[in-house]
C-alpha positions in Angstrom: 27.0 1.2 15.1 23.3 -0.3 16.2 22.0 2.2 12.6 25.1 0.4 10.5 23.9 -3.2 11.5 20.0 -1.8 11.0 21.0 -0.9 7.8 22.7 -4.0 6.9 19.5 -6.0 7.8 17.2 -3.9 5.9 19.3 -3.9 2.7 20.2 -7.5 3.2 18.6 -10.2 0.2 18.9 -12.9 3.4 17.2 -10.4 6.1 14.2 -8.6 6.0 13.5 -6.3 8.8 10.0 -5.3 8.9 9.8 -1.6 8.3 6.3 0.1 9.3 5.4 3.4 6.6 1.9 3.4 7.5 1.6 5.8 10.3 -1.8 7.3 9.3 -4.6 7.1 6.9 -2.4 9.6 4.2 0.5 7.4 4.3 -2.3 4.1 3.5 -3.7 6.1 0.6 0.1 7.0 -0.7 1.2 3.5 0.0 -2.0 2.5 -2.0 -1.0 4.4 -4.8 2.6 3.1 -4.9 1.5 0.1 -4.9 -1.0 0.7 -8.1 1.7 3.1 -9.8 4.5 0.3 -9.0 6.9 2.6 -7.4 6.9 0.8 -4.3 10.1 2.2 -2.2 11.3 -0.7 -1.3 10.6 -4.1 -2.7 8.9 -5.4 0.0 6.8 -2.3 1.2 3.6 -3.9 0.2 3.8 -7.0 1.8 5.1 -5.1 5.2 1.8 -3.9 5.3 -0.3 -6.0 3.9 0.9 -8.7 6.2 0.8 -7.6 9.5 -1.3 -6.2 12.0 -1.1 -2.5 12.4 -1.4 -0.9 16.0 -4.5 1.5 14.8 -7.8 -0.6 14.8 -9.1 1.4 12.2 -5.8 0.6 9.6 -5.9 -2.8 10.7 -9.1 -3.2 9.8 -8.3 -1.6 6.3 -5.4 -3.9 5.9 -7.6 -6.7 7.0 -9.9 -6.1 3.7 -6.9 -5.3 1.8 -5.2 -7.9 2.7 -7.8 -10.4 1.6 -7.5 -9.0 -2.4 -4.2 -10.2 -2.4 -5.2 -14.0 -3.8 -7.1 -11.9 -6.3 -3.9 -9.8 -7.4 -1.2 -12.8 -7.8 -3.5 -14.9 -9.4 -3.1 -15.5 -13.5 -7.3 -14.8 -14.3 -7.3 -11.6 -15.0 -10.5 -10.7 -14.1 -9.7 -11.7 -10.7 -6.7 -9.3 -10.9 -9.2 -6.4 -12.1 -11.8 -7.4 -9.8 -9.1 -6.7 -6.9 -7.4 -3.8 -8.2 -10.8 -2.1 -8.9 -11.8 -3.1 -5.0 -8.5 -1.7 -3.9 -9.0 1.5 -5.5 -12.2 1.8 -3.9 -11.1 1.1 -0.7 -8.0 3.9 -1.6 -10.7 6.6 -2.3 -12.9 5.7 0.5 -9.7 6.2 2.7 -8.7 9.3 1.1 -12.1 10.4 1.1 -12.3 10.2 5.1 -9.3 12.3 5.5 -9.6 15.5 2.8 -7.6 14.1 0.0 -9.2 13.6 -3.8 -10.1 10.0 -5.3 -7.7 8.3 -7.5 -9.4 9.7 -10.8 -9.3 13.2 -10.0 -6.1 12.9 -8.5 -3.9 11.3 -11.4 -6.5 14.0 -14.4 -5.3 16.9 -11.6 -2.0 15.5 -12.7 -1.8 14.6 -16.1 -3.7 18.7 -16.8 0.0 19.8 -14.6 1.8 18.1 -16.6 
């Protein structure tokens, strides 16, 4: 019953139950790239993350900086936008950098030569 009534909040357009996808630094660099890609899972994925503190110090502290792009990203300059989504993807390859997995670039050519 309690997983119906979860359910029901989390699908709700009046209820939003915060969901947390960001266990680890892999998860931040595959929500990153969601993000970027726009295939977010769920419509408010991003802002889950972006807008609340994480229980790891050193995602937090990633979210932080992250966090503070997002004027950049919604505003209508579009240098602004670039500026941030340029930042972001640095801040994605730093990440994935740190924990064995390849920088954006690489990643989407590695792709694109599969395809």
């Amino acid at each position: 019953m309690f997983d119906r009534f979860k359910n029901w909040l989390q699908q709700s357009r009046h209820v939003h139950v915060r969901q947390n996808v960001v266990g680890g630094l892999r998860d931040l660099v595959n929500l990153i790239d969601r993000f970027i890609d726009g295939k977010l899972n769920y419509e408010l994925e991003w802002d889950d993350f972006v807008s609340w503190e994480h229980e790891q110090p050193e995602i937090d502290s990633i979210r932080s900086r992250i966090a503070n792009l997002e004027p950049l990203f919604f505003g209508k300059n579009l240098d602004d936008r670039r500026l941030a989504l340029s930042r972001l993807i640095a801040e994605r390859d730093r990440v994935a950098k740190s924990c064995g997995m390849v920088p954006r670039g690489l990643a989407q050519n590695s792709e694109q030569s599969h395809g």
